[in-house]
C-alpha positions, 0 to 999 in steps of 0.5 A: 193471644196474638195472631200472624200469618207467613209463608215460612215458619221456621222452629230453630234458629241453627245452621238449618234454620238460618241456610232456609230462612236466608233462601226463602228471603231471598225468594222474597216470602215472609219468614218468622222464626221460633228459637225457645233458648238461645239464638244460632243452634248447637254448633256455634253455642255448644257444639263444633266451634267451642269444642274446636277452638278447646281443641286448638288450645290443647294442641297449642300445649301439647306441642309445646310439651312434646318437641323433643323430635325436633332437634335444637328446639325446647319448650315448656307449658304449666298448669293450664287455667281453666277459668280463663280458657273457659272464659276465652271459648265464650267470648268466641262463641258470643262473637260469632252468635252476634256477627253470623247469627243474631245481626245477620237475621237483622240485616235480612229482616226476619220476625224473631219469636222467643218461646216454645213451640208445638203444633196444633190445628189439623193436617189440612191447616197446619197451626204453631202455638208459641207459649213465650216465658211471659205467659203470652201465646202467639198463633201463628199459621204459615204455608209451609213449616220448617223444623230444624230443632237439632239434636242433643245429647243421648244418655244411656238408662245406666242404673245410678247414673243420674244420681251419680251425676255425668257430664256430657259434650256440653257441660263439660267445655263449662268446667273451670278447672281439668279434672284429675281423672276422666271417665269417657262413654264412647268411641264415636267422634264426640268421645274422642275429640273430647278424650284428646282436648281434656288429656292434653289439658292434663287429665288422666283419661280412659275411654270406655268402647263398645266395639272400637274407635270410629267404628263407622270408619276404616279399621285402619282408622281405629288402629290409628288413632288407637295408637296415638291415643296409647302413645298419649297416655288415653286409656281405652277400654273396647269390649266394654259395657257398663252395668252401673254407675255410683259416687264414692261419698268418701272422695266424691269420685264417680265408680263405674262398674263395667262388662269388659270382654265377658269379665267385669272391671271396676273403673274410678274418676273424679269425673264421667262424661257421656259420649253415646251419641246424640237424639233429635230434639222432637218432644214437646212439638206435638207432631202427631197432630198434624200428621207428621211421624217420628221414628224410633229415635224420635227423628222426624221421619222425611223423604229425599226431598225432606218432605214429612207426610204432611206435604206443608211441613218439612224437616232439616239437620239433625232432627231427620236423624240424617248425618250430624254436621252443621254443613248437612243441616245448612244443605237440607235448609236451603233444599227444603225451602227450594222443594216447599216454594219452587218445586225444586225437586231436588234430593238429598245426596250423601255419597260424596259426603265428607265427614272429619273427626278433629283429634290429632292426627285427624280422621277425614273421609269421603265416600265408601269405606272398603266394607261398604264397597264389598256389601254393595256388591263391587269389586274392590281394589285398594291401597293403603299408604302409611305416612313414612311415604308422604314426604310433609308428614317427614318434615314434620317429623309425625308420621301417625297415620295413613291415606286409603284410596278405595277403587273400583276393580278394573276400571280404577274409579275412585270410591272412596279415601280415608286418612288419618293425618295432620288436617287430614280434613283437607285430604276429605274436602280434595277426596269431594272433587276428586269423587265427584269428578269421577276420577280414576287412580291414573288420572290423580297419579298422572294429575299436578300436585304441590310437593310438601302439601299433605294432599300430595298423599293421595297422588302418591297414594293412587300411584302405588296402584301400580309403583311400589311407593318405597321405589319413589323418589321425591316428587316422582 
């Protein structure tokens, strides 16, 4: 048994933990980290970078079979070599563990613990016991703690489910070689991302929804990419339930039967993938013990500073059960650490929060869907531009999609803009300046925009507040 003290003890080792861990550094406090797998979190091992870097290959091939709309140009693409591409996404992964995660806590000189930790103590003396895979234990008191443990994924109580066997985000960017077929549980960003990569790898895939695509987002969202997925060869499924899973022992497919739109329908492939959404990591941690609650979902229950009921422990990203983006997680990291040694004050802000689903087209949003503004009791006006009218969605001769801008009656202040949309990202990040300036629908339709750029869009956008967009001319 051995025994250390810190000022900050940090349970996680992904972008909230790093973002506070790099702060408290450079505050010049003594920082201990606890990881119980392996080092940088969900978005570099298993989350946002190889699903992203899959996605990117999957275009690559996709483009490459489908450029009959560009005239004089042909291309070809074969069977895709999953081993190989599986064994690409790792060196990536492993390159970046090592340069953003692993050699940068060396270079800030951090104490790194290997082990699985949970509280112990009081609420006055808050303790960590850390059991490493050795058979040691490590006590380890500090004057504050942070919990940045993350989320995984969530998978539903569907009778014969677990003994049917299902692949989840995580498993599933593992496999050597595509599927045939592919079942997919879910309509959220995970689900479509990874209905897209595997039809463009080349399986045959169908989705099965509850409500619809992207429910949180526009329903023009949802028409959108319905669409392109249609367009695709996706199958997707709304209105759908399912009731029990089980696997066809004379060809090893999974069957899936399902509610679908108050009948019932039988669905079969060789492969089910769980995409409901995900849960914070909190088991195990013994949170009770010292004074600290969860929620339903297990989230650790913090206020808007990110402080939990125990005034010396805090909490960041996705274990707060708060919006699930890495850039989220680093925020919270460094906030807390702010709030914990400084007295910061300072609170967490969602309303100018981007958020982007990475399918082709993309979604990108930032602040208030029309629904959101109604419920909160504004008056709204809003526009909506299909992309036939945004000259670089011309060139490039895909005009799937749209940009919404939602304004405030009367005074026009911008509120919120969605797009479906070639890096419709891009379009997100510009909707974050464009809100936190508290600009109105004039001032971006009078403002400088580069023709041919994407983002001339919302110029455009804006202007069809007041100027019928098919009576515009190019750069008008």
């Amino acid at each position: 048994m051995t025994s250390e003290k810190y000022d900050l003890a940090i349970i996680g080792s992904g972008g909230g933990a790093f973002a506070a861990a790099i702060r408290a550094t450079g505050l010049g406090k003594r920082v201990v980290m606890v990881e119980r797998g392996t080092v940088c979190g969900t978005c570099v091992n298993t989350g946002c970078v190889p699903s992203k870097a899959l996605l990117a290959a999957a275009e690559a091939r996709h483009v490459a079979l489908d450029t009959a709309h560009f005239p004089g140009v042909r291309a070809s693409a074969g069977p895709v070599d999953m081993t190989a591409l599986i064994q690409g996404k790792d060196a990536l992964v492993e390159s970046m563990r090592t340069e953003k995660y692993v050699d940068l806590a060396a270079d800030y000189d951090w104490d790194m613990v290997e082990g699985n930790a949970s509280f112990t103590g009081s609420m006055d003396i808050p303790l960590l016991q850390v059991a490493s895979s050795d058979g040691g234990m490590h006590t380890i008191e500090a004057g504050h703690y942070l919990v940045a443990t993350g989320a995984s994924p969530f998978v539903p109580p569907i009778p014969g489910l677990a003994e049917a066997g299902y692949l989840t985000s995580t498993t599933a960017m593992e496999l050597d070689e595509v599927p045939e077929t592919l079942l997919i549980l879910g309509g959220g960003y995970v689900a479509l991302e990874m209905a897209q990569l595997f039809s463009r790898l080349g399986s045959r895939v169908t989705l099965l929804v509850r409500s619809r695509l992207a429910s949180p987002e526009e329903p023009e969202t949802s028409k959108a990419l319905a669409s392109v997925f249609a367009d695709e060869g996706i199958r997707v499924v709304r209105r759908a339930t399912v009731d029990s899973v089980e696997r066809d022992e004379t060809n090893g497919s999974v069957v899936a039967s399902a509610s679908v739109a108050g009948g019932k329908e039988v669905f079969r492939a060789d492969k089910l993938l769980v995409a409901t959404g995900r849960r914070p990591v909190t088991e195990g941690l013994n949170l009770d013990s010292v004074g600290v609650a969860t929620g339903a979902s297990g989230e650790i229950v913090v206020d808007s500073r990110l402080a939990t009921a125990n005034p010396r422990i805090w909490a960041a990203g996705d274990v707060t059960g708060h919006r699930e983006f890495v850039y989220v997680a680093a925020a919270h990291g460094a906030m807390a650490v702010d709030n914990a040694f400084i007295d910061a004050g300072s609170e967490v802000d969602y309303r100018h929060l981007p958020r982007v689903t990475f399918t082709s087209p993309s979604i990108g949003a930032v602040g208030m869907t029309e629904k959101e503004v109604i419920a909160a009791g504004i008056r709204c006006d809003c526009r909506v531009l299909p992309l036939e009218y945004v000259p670089r969605a011309v060139v490039n001769r895909d005009t799937r999609g749209f940009i919404k801008v939602v304004a405030e009656l009367g005074t026009g202040r911008i509120l919120g803009i969605s797009a479906v949309a070639k890096d419709a990202g891009e379009l997100a990040a510009a909707g974050v300046y464009i809100l936190e300036a508290g600009m109105t629908t004039a001032q971006v339709a009078a403002a400088w925009s580069p023709y041919l750029t994407m983002t001339e869009g919302i110029r455009i956008a804006c202007k069809a507040f007041n100027t019928d967009p098919t009576r515009l001319s190019c750069c008008a």
